[in-house]
GUMINU-744329 format. One record per residue (C-alpha): residue number from 1; residue in one letter; x, y, z. Coordinates in pm, 1 decimal. Layout:
// GUMINU-744329
    n  res         x         y         z
  NUM    A         X         Y         Z
...
// end
This chain:
// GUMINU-744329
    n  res         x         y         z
    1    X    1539.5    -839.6     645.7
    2    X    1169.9    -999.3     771.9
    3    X     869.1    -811.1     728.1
    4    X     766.0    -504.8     933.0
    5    X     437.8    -463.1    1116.4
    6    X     216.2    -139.5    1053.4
    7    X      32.6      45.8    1306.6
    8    X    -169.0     389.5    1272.2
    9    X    -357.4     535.4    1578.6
   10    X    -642.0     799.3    1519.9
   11    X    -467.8     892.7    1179.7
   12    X    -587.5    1231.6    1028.2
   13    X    -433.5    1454.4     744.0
   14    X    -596.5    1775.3     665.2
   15    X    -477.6    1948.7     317.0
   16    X    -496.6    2314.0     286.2
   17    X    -697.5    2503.9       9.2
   18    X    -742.2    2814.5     -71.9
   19    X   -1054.7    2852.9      79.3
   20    X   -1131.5    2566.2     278.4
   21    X    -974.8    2265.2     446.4
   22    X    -998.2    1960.6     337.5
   23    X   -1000.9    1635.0     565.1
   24    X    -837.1    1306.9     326.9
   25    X    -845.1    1096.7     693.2
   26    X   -1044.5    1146.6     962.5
   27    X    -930.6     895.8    1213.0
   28    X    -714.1     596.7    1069.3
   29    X    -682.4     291.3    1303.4
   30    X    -520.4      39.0    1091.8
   31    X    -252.5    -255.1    1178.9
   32    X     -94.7    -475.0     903.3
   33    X     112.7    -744.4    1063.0
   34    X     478.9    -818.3     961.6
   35    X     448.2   -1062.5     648.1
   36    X     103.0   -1001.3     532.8
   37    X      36.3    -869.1     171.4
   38    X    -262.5    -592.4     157.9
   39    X    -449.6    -380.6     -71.0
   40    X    -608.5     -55.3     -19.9
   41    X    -933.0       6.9    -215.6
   42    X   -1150.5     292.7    -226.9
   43    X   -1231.8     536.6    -468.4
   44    X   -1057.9     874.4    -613.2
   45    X   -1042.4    1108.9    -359.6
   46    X   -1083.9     862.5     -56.9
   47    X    -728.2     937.3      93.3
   48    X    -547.7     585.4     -32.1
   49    X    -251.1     757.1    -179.4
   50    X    -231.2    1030.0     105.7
   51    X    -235.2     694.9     420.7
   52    X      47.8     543.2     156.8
   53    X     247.7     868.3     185.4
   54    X     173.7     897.7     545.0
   55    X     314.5     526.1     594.6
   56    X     605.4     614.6     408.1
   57    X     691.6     953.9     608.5
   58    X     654.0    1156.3     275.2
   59    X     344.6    1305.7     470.8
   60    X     322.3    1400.2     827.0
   61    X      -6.9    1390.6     962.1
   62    X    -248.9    1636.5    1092.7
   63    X    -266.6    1437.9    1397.2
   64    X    -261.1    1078.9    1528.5
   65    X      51.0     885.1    1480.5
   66    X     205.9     592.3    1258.5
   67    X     482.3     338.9    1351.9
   68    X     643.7     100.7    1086.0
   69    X     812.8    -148.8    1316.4
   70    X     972.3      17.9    1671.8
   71    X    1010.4     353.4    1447.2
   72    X     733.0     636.4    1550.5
   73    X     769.2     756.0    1117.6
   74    X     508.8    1018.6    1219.2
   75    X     773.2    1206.2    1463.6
   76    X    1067.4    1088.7    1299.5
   77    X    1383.9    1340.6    1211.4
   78    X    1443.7    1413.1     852.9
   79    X    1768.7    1218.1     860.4
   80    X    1622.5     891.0    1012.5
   81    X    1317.0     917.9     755.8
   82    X    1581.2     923.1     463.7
   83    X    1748.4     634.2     604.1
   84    X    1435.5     473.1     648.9
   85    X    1367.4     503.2     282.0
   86    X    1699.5     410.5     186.1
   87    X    1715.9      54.9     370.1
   88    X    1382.0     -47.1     558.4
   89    X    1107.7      90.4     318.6
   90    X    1056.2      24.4     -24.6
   91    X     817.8     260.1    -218.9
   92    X     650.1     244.5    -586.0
   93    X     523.6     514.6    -739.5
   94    X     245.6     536.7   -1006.1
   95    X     402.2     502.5   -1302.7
   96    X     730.9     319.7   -1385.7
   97    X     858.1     615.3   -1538.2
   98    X     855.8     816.7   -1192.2
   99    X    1058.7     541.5   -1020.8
  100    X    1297.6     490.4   -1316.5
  101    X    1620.2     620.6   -1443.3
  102    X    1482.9     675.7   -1810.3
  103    X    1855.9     668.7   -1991.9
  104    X    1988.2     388.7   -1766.0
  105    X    1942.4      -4.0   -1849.4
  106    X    1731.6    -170.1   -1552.0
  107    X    2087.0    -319.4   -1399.1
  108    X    2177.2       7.2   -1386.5
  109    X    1866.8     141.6   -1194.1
  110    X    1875.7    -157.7    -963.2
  111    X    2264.1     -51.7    -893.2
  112    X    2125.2     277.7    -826.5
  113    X    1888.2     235.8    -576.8
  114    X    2102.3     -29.8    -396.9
  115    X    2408.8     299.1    -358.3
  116    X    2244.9     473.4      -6.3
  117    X    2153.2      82.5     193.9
  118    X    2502.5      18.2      64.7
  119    X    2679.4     345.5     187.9
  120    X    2476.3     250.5     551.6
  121    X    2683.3     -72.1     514.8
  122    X    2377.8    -296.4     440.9
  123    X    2529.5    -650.8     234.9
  124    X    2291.5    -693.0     -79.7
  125    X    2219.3    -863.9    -357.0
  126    X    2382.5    -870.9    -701.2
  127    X    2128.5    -639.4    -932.9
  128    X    2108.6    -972.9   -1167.1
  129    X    2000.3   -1168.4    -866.1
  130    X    1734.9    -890.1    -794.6
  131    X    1611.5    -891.5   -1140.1
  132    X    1586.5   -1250.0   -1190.6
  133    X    1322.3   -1231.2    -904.9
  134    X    1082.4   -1046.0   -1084.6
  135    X    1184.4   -1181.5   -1429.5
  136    X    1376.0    -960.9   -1543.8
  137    X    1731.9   -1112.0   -1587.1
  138    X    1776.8   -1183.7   -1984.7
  139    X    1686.6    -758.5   -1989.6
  140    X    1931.8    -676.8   -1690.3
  141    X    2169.1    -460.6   -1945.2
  142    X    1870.6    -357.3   -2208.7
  143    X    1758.5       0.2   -2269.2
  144    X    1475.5      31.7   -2104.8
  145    X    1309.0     192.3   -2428.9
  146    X    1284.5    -145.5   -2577.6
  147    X    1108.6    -283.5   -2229.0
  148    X     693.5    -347.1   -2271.2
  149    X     487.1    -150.5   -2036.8
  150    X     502.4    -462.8   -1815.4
  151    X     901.4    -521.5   -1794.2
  152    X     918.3    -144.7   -1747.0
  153    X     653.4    -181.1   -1416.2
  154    X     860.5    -511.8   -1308.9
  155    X    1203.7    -286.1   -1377.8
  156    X    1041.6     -18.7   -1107.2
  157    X     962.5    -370.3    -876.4
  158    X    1253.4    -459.0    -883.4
  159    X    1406.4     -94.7    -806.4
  160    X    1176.0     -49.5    -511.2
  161    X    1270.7    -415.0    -360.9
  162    X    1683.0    -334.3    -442.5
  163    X    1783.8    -291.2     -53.2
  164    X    1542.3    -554.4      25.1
  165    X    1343.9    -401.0     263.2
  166    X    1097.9    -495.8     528.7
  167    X     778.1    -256.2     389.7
  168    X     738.6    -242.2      13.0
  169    X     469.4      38.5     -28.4
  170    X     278.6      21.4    -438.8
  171    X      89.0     265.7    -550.7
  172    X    -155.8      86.5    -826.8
  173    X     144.3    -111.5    -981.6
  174    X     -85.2    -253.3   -1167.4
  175    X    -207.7      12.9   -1336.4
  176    X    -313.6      67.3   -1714.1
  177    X    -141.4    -254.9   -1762.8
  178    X    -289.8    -533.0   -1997.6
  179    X    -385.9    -884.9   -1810.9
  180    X     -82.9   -1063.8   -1873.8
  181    X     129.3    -802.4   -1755.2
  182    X     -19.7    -724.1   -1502.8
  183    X     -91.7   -1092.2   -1301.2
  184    X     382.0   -1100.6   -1432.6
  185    X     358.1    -777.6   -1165.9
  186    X     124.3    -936.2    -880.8
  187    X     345.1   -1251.4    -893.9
  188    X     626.9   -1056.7    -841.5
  189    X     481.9    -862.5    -485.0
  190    X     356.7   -1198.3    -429.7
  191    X     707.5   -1352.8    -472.6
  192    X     883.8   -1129.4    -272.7
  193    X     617.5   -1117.3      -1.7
  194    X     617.5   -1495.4      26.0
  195    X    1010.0   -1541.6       3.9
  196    X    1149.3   -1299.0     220.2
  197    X     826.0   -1207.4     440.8
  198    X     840.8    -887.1     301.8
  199    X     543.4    -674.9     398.5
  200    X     342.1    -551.8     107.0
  201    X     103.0    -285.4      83.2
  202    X     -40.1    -178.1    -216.7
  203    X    -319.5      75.2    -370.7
  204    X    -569.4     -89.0    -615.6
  205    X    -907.0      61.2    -782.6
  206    X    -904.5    -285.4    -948.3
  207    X   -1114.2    -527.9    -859.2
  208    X    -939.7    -815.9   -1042.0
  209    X    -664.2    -730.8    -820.9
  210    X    -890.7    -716.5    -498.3
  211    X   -1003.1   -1058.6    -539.4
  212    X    -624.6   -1263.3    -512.1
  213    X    -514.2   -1051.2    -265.8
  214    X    -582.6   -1187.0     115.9
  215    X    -638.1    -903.6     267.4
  216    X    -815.1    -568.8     139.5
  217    X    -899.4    -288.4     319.4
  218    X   -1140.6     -10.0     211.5
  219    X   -1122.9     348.4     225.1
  220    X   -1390.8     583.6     224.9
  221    X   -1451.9     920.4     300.2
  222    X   -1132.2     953.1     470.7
  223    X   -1193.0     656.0     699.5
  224    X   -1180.4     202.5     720.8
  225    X   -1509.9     184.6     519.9
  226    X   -1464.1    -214.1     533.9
  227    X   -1250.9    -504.0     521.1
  228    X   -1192.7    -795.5     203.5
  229    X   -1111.7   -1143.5     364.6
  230    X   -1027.3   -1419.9      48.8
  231    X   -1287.0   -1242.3    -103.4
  232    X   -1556.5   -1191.3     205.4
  233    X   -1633.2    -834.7     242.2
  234    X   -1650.0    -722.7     657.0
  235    X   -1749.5    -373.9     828.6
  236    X   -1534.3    -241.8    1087.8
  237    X   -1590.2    -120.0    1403.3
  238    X   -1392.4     161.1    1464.5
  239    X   -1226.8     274.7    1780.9
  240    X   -1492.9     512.8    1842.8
  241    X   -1769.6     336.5    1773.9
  242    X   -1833.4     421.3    1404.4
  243    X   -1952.7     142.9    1200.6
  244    X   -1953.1     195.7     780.7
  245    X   -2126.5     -19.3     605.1
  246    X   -2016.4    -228.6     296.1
  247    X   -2169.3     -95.5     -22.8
  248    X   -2393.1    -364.8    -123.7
  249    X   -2557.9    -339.6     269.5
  250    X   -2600.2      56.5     176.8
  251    X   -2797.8     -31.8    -133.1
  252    X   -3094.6     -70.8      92.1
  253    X   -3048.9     157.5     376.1
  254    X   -3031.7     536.6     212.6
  255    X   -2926.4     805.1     436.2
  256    X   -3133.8     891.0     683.5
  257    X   -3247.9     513.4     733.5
  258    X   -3345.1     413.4    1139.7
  259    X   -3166.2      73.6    1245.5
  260    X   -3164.0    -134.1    1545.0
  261    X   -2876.7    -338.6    1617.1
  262    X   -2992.1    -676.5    1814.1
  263    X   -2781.7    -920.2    1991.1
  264    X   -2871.0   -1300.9    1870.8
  265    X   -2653.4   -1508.7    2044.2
  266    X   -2326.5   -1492.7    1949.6
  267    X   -2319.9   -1264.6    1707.0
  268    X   -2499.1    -917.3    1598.7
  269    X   -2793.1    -828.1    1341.6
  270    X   -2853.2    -477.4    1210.6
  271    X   -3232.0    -416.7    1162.7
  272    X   -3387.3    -135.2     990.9
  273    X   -3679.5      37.8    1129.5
  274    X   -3991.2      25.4     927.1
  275    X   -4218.5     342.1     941.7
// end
């Protein structure tokens, strides 16, 4: 299937603790066209993983809503989530081991996945077929115990892409992987984005990563702290007005700093106030 388009209005997700509440978003505006491959940055804590969950209906939120193509995910039904998961969303977990069956051979896994799209009478591909794509097809009937930490992470690629849906959803793929294995797992998302429109949206801390994809996006403090374009950092305005700025601008204006913001022609320069 083509790619599906994102959109969250006024997102928020409030967890729960013992003692206090804690806001992870605090107002989540966000669209991701259908096709486009994107990376959420931001540090630990900034709510990345929780707006992944969110987009994936594993998480409902506190408020606002999210829609992944015509489907409202925020209000869907239980049963039209599952389905969701089983034939128009494809997510990756941290870690290949969460996303893999550990005594099965990565054929296997792939012929796993595939059984709930199938039983809703979707026509895929051939588990070779879907393992060649990420390079995997001379290991297609190999333990997975004699897989590197790479082929295991392109094993749980090819797992999440096995009902070839039209959101694939990665959180840090590319994690504690060496260079080599991890540029085999970008050209992978890559591949799949850029052969089947498949849209991609993945979490990254790492700035290697950052820089080849074309579009980042940066969380902090719960909110669109700024935007990556081919490697051009942007603020954001949000719909309320709320402009964060990039970290390097921040450098120079502490908290508490006094700014002007001037019209000069076309365009818009931010001017702190001297005392």
């Amino acid at each position: 299937m083509s790619g599906l388009e994102i959109r969250t209005r006024g997102l928020v997700h409030i967890y729960h603790a013992e003692d206090h509440d804690v806001a992870a978003l605090s107002g989540v505006d966000l669209d991701v066209a259908a096709g486009e491959m994107v990376g959420l940055l931001g540090p630990s804590g900034s709510g990345k993983s929780t707006l992944m969950s969110l987009l994936a209906g594993v998480l409902r939120p506190s408020a606002g809503k999210v829609f992944v193509g015509d489907t409202e995910v925020s209000a869907a039904a239980p049963r039209r989530l599952d389905r969701l998961r089983a034939t128009e969303i494809g997510l990756m977990l941290q870690g290949a081991d969460r996303n893999l069956l550990t005594h099965a051979t990565p054929g296997d896994n792939v012929r796993f996945a595939q059984q709930p799209a199938r039983r809703a009478g979707r026509m895929l591909a051939d588990p070779a077929e879907v393992l060649a794509e990420v390079g995997l097809a001379a290991a297609a009937d190999r333990p997975l115990s004699e897989l590197t930490p790479g082929g295991l992470q392109l094993a749980a690629v090819a797992v999440a892409i096995s009902s070839r849906p039209g959101l694939l959803l990665c959180d840090e793929p590319t994690s504690q992987l060496d260079h080599e294995a991890r540029d085999q797992v970008l050209a992978a998302l890559a591949h799949v984005n850029r052969t089947h429109g498949t849209t991609v949206v993945l979490v990254t801390h790492d700035p290697d990563v950052a820089r080849v994809l074309p579009r980042t996006v940066t969380i902090r403090d719960g909110r669109i702290g700024g935007e990556g374009r081919s490697g051009e950092e942007y603020a954001v305005v949000t719909a309320d007005g709320f402009l964060p700025l990039p970290g390097h601008a921040r450098e120079g204006l502490p908290p508490g700093t006094l700014v002007r913001v001037h019209q000069v022609g076309d365009h818009y320069e931010i001017r702190p106030e001297r005392p």
